[in-house]
C-alpha positions in Angstrom: 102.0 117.2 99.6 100.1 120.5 100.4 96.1 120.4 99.3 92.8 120.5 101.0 91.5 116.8 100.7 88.3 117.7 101.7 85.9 114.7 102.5 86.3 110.9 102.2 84.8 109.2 99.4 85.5 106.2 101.6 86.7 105.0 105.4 87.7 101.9 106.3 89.5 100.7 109.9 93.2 101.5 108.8 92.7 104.4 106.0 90.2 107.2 104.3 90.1 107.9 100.6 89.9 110.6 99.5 89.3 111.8 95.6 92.5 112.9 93.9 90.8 114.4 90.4 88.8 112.3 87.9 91.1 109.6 88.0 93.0 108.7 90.8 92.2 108.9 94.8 94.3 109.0 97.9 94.5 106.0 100.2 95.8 108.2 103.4 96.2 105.7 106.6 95.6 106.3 110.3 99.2 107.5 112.0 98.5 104.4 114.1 99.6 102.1 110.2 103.3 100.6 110.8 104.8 101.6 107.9 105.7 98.0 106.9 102.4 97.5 106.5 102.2 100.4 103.6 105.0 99.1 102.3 103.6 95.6 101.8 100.4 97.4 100.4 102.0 99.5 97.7 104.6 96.6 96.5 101.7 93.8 96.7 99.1 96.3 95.0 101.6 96.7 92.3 102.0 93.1 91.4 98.1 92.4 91.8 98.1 94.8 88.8 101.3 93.5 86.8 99.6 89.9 87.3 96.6 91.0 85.7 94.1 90.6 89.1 92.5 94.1 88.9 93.2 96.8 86.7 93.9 99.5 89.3 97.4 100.7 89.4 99.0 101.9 92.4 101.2 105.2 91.6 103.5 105.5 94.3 103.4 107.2 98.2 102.5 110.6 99.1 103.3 111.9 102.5 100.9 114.5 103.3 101.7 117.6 105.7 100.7 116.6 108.7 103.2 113.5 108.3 100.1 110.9 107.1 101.2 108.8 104.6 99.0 107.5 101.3 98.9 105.8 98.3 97.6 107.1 95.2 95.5 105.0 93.0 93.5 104.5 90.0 90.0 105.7 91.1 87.5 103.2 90.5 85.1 104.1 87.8 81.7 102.8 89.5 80.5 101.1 92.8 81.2 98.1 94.6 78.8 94.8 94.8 77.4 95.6 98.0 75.8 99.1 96.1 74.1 96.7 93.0 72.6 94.7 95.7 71.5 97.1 97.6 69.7 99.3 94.7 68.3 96.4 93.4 67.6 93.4 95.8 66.4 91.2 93.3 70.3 90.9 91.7 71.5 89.5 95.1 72.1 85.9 93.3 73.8 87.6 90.2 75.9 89.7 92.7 76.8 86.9 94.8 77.6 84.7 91.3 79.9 87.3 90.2 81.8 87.6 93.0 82.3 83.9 92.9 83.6 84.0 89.3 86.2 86.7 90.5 87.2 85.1 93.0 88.0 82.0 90.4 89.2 84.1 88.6 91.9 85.4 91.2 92.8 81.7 92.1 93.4 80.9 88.7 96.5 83.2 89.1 100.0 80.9 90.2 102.6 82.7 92.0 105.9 81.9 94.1 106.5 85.1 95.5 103.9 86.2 98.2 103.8 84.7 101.5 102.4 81.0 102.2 99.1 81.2 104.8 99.9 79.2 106.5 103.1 80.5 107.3 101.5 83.6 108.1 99.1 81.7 110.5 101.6 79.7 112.4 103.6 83.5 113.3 100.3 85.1 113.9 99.8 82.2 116.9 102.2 84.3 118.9 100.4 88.0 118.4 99.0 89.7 121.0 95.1 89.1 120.4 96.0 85.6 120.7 97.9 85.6 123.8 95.0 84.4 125.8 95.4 80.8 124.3 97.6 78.2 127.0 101.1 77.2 125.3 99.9 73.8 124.7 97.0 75.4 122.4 99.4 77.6 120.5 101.3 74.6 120.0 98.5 72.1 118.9 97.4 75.8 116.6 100.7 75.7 114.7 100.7 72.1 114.2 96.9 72.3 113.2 98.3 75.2 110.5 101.1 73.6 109.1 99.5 70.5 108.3 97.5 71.8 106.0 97.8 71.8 102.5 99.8 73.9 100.2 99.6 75.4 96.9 99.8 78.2 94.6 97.0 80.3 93.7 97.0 84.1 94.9 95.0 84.3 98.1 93.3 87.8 98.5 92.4 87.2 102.3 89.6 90.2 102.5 87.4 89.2 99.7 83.7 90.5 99.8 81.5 92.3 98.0 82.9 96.0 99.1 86.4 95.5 97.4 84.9 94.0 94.3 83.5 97.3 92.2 82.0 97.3 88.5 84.4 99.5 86.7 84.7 100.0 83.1 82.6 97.2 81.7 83.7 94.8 84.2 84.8 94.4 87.7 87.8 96.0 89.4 89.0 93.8 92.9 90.7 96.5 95.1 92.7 96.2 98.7 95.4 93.8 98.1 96.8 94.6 101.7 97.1 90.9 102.7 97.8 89.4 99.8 99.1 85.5 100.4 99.3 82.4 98.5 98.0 78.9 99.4 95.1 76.7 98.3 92.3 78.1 96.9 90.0 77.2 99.8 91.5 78.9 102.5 90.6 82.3 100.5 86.9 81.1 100.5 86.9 80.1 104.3 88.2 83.7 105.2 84.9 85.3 102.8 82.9 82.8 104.7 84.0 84.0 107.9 83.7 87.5 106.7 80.1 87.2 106.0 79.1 84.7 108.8 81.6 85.8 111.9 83.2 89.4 111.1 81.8 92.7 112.0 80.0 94.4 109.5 82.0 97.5 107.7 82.8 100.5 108.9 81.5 103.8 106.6 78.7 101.8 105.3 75.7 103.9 105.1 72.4 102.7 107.6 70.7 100.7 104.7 73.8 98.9 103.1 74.4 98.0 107.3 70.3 96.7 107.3 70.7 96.0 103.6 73.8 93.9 104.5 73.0 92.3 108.2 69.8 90.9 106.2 70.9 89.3 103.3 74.9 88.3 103.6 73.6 84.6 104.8 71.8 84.5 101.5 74.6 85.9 98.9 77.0 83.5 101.0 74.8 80.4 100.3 74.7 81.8 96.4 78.4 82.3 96.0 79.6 79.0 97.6 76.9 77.3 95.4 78.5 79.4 92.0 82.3 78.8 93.5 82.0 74.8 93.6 80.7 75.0 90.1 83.1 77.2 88.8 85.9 76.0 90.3 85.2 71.6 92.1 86.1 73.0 95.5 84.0 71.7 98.1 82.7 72.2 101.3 84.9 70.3 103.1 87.8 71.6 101.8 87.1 75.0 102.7 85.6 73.6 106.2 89.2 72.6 107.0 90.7 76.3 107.1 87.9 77.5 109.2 90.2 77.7 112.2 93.6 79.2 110.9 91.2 81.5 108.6 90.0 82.5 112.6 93.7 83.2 113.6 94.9 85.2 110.3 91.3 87.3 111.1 92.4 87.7 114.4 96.0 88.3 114.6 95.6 90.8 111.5 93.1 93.2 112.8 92.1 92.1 116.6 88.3 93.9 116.0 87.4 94.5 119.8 83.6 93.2 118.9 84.8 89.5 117.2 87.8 89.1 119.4 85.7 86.8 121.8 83.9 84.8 119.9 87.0 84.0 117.2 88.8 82.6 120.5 85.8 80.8 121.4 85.4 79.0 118.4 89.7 78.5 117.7 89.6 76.5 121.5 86.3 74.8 120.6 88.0 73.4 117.4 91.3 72.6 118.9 88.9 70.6 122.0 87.3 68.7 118.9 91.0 68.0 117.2 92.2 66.4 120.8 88.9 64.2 121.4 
């Protein structure tokens, strides 16, 4: 594909995207991407769509010039949660409710085809940012992970308020990159951990970071509070996948600046399990 893409609308750690006409955009990863990975994004952004979960269609791969590869995509038709918050403070608790009624809403989706969590957990033990733990601790981590429960529903694994847009009268749930299946819960203990442990997100602009850094705490306490109504999932039961949530966050992306403290608090929880 030869054309000047001229500058991001968005960038995130793995990819930039870029506007493609009215309608569509480019999502054009770093070199650095394995191309499994893009493949697992474009089939698994696919099916999100033919299963109803968001109503942007993936159109196929474009390989660029300089050898990047993208995907082209449906261009969202208005701005994520984070923006509504952050022009309005005073629809924080209606931002946080809605994204805990798309996140039901996600759950309430069975499938048999994605990968089980904790599956995924148990073979991210053995990455790299993870090869600090002793043997014994990867051993008591994969025992800890596949004792959990199973289940069904469609497990987004990134879920917060900057991949949930408004978008034609409703809401559009985009990035669909680690797409899993498992209990409900463990999908709600990775958004806690995203707005209690992760690094905040890169391209934000210097008042969604303040906007952000200030509030999250507050839409979290809003969302869990809207989620248990919605959906009889309780604290506990999300308090169980705290740890393996911990290993998926950190086998998946290894972020330099959480890296420390996610292995921190995996030992601290396996010390607990063995006392």
């Amino acid at each position: 594909m030869s054309r000047s893409l001229g500058e991001p609308i968005t960038t995130g750690r793995t990819a930039r995207v870029y506007a493609l006409g009215p309608d569509r955009v480019l999502k054009v990863y770093e070199p650095s991407v394995p191309r499994d990975e893009i493949d697992q994004e474009e089939q698994d952004s696919s099916r999100a769509h033919e299963l109803g979960l968001t109503p942007i269609r993936c159109h196929g791969r474009v390989v660029l010039d300089d050898g990047r590869t993208a995907l082209e995509l449906d261009r969202v038709d208005g701005v994520p949660l984070t923006t509504v918050a952050e022009r309005n403070p005073l629809r924080i608790r209606s931002v946080a409710r809605t994204l805990a009624r798309e996140h039901a809403r996600v759950h309430a989706v069975r499938v048999s085809e994605f990968p089980d969590v904790r599956e995924l957990a148990a073979r991210l033990v053995d990455a790299s940012p993870l090869s600090a733990l002793t043997s014994d601790e990867k051993q008591q981590l994969r025992e800890h992970v596949r004792a959990l429960p199973d289940d069904d529903s469609v497990l987004h694994l990134d879920f917060h308020p900057l991949n949930v847009f408004e978008h034609h009268g409703g809401h559009a749930v985009i990035d669909w990159q680690t797409t899993c299946q498992g209990p409900a819960a463990a999908d709600v203990a990775m958004t806690r951990l995203l707005f209690t442990e992760a690094e905040l997100f890169p391209g934000i602009s210097v008042a969604q970071r303040l906007l952000y850094q200030s509030v999250r705490r507050v839409m979290l306490g809003f969302y869990e509070a809207e989620y248990r109504r919605l959906t009889g999932v309780t604290s506990s039961d999300v308090d169980r996948w705290a740890t393996t949530v911990r290993v998926v966050r950190l086998g998946l992306l290894d972020v330099e600046s959480e890296r420390s403290a996610l292995l921190d608090r995996i030992r601290a929880a396996l010390a607990a399990e063995r006392s």
